[in-house]
C-alpha positions in Angstrom: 4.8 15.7 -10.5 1.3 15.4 -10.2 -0.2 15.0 -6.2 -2.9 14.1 -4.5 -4.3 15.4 -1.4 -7.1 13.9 0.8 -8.7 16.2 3.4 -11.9 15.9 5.6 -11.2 19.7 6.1 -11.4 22.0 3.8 -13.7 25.4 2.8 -15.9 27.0 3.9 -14.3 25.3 6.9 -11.9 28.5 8.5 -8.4 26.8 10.1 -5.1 26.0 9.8 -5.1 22.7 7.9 -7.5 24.4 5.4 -4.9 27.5 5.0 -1.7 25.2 5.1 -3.2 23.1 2.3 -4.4 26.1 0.4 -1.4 28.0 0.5 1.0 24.9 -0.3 -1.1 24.5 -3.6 -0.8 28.0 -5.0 3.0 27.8 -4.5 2.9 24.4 -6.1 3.0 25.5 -9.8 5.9 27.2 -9.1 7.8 23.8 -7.7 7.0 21.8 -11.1 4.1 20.1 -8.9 0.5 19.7 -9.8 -1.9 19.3 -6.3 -5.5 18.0 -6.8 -7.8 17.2 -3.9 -10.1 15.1 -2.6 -12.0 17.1 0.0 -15.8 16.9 0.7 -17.0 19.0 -1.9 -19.0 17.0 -3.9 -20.5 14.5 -1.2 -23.4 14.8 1.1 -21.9 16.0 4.6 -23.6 15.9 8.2 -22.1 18.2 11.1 -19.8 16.9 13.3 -21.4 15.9 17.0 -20.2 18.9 19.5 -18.9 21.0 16.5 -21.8 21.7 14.2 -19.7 24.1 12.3 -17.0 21.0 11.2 -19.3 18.6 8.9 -18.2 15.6 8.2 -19.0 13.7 4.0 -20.5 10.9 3.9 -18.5 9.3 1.3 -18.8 5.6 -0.4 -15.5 3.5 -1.1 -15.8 3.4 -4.5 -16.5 7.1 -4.9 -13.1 8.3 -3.4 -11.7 5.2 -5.2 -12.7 6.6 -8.2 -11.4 10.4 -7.6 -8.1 8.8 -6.5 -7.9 7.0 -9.9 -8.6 9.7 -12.4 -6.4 11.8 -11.0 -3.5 9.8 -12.1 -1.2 10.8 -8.9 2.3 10.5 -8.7 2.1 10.5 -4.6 -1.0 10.5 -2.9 -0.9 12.4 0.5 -3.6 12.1 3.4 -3.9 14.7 5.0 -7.0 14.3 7.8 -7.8 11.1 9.9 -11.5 11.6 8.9 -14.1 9.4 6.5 -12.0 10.2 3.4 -8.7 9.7 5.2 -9.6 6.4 6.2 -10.9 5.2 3.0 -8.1 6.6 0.9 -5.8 4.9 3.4 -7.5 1.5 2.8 -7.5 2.1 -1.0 -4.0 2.9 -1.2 -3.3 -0.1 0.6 -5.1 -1.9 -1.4 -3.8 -1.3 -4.7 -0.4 -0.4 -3.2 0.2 2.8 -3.8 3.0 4.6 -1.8 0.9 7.8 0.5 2.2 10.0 3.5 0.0 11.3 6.4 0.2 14.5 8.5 -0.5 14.7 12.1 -2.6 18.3 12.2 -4.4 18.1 15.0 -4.1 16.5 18.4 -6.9 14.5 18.1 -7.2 12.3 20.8 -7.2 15.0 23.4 -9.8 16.7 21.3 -12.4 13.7 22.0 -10.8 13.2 25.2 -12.3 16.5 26.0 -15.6 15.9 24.8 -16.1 11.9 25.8 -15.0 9.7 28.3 -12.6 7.8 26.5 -9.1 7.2 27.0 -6.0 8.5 25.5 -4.6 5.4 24.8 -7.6 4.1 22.8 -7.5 7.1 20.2 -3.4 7.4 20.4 -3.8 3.3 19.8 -6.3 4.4 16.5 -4.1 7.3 15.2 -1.0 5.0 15.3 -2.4 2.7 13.3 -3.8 5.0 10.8 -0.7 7.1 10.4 2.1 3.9 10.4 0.5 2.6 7.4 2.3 5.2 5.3 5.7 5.6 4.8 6.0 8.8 6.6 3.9 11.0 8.4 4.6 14.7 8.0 4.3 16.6 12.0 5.3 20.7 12.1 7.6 21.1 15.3 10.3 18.8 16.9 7.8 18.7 20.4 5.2 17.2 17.9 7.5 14.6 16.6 9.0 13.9 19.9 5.9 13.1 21.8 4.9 11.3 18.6 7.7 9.0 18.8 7.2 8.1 22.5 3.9 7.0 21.6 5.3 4.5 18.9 4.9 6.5 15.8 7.0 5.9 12.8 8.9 7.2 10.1 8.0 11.0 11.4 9.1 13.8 8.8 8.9 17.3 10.0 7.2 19.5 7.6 7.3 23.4 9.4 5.0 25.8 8.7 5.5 29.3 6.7 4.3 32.7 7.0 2.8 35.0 3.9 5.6 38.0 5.1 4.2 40.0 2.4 0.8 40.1 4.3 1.9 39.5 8.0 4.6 42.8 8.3 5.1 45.4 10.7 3.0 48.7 9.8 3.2 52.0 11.2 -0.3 52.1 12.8 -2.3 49.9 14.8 -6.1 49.1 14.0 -6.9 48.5 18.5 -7.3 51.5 20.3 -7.2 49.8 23.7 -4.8 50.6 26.4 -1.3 48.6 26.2 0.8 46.1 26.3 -1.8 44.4 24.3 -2.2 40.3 24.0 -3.8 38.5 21.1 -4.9 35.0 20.9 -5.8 33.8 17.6 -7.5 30.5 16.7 -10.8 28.2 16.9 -12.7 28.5 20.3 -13.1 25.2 21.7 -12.7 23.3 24.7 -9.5 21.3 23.7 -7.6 24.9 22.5 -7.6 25.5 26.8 -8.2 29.2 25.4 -8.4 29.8 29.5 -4.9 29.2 30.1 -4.7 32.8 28.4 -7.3 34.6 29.6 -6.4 33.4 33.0 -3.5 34.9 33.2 -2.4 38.2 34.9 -1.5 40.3 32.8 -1.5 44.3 32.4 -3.1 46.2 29.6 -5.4 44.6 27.0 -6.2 41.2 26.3 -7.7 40.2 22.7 -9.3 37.6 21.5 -10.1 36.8 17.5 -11.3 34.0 16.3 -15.2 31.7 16.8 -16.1 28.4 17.9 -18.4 26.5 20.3 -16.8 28.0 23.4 -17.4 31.7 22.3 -20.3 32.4 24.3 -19.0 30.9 28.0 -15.9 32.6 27.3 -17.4 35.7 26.9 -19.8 35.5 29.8 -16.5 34.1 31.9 -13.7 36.8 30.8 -16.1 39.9 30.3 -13.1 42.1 30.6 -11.5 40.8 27.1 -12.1 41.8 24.2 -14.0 39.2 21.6 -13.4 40.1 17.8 -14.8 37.5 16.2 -13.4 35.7 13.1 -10.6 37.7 11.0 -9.0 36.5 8.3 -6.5 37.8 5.1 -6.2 41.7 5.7 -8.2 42.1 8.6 -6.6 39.6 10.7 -3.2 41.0 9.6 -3.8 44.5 10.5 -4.1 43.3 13.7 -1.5 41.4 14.6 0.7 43.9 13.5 0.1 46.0 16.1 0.6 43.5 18.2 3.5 42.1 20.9 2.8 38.7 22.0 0.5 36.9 20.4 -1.3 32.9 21.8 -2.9 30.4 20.3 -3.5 27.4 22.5 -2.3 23.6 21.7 -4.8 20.9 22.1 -4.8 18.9 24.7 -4.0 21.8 27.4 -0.6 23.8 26.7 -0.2 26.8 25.9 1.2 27.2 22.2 2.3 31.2 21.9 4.1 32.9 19.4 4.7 35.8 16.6 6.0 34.9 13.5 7.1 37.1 10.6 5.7 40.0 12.5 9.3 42.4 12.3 11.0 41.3 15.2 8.1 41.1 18.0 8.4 39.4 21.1 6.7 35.9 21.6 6.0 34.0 24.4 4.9 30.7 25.5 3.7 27.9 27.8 5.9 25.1 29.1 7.9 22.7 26.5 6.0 24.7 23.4 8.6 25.3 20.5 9.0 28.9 18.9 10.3 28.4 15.8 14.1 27.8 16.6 13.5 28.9 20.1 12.0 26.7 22.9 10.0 27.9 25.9 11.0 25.9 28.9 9.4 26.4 32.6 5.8 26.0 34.0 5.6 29.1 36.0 5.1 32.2 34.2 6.3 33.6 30.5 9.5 34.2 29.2 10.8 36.1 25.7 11.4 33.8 22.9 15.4 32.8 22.0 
């Protein structure tokens, strides 16, 4: 089976759709599947307003026409609700070929943060986009339940893995800081609510890895955390084991906090925020994982 994936995101880009869609084509060859892609590589690109570091391709019709073509796919998938998204969607629909979506990112809380438009107006537009297909792939069962009530269709869930040969437990720890120590990981932006973490009072260490537009502020803000930078593969790993807890933030303001594949370590979470099996219930204060 030969498949095609469409993504507006992809390297040198640094985030979980690139590494999701990275990942599931190295363990493709090992399925019987073939994955080719349509990302921007190839087309000019201008950065994205508020987030210089995303850039967006300026891509003609016929172009990603043409890539979808030669590749011969047996399913096409789309995997961003970007430029290319949009015009594979329309080319798919115009030459009928069967394609699923994936919902990523909560989008319309990340412009809702930025501009003064209103949630229904993007929900109304990301509807739209994703219904076209005949399913659209979402990661946890809080996703696809909020999804739903907003009249999305045909929702398949599609969880996420962790490389357990990388992410272990080790018998040292790379942070010499006093403990219990907490670890956010993920992009730095206004929409991750990256506060709702540092906020919160806590004993020992707080830690924070990862860049974005909101670095600086939160820096000046929370001068008692520590700010790592971007980590990734072995680095990034090293630290997390060594780690209990460890948050990354949900768009749109919860708090989205777990450990996975770590040996057994504790995670914790914000209100309504699934855990793997386990779900976090309660707006005041933390609790252990189930």
């Amino acid at each position: 089976m030969r498949i095609l994936v469409v993504t507006d995101a992809w390297w040198p880009q640094v985030n979980g759709v690139v590494h999701s869609l990275t990942a599931i084509a190295e363990a493709a060859g090992r399925l019987g599947a073939a994955i080719d892609f349509v990302t921007p590589e190839g087309f000019k690109t201008l950065p994205l307003p508020t987030y210089p570091d995303i850039r967006i391709a300026l891509a003609s019709r016929a172009e990603v026409a043409r890539r979808i073509e030669v590749s011969l796919p047996d399913h096409v998938h789309i995997a961003t609700e970007g430029p290319l998204g949009y015009l594979a969607r329309d080319h798919c629909r115009r030459k009928g070929h069967k394609f699923t979506t994936s919902y990523h990112t909560r989008f319309p809380e990340y412009v809702s943060a930025r501009l003064p438009i209103p949630l229904s107006v993007t929900y109304g537009l990301m509807r739209r986009f994703h219904n076209a297909g005949i399913g659209t792939m979402v990661s946890t069962d809080s996703v696809a339940a909020d999804l739903t009530a907003r009249g999305f269709k045909r929702l398949m869930r599609w969880s996420r893995g962790v490389d357990s040969d990388r992410f272990r437990p080790r018998d040292y720890s790379v942070l010499d800081l006093p403990r219990p120590i907490f670890l956010y990981v993920g992009r730095l932006a206004v929409e991750k609510n990256v506060e709702a973490f540092l906020e919160l009072d806590l004993p020992g260490s707080k830690v924070v890895v990862g860049d974005g537009p909101a670095m600086r502020p939160l820096r000046a803000a929370f001068p008692m955390a520590h700010f790592l930078g971007l980590k990734v593969g072995e680095d990034l790993a090293e630290i997390v084991a060594g780690i209990r807890p460890v948050f990354s933030a949900a768009e749109g303001g919860e708090l989205d906090v777990t450990v996975p594949a770590t040996g057994g370590r504790d995670g914790v979470g914000g209100r309504g925020q699934d855990l793997g099996d386990g779900r976090i219930e309660g707006s005041a204060g933390l609790r252990e994982a189930r």
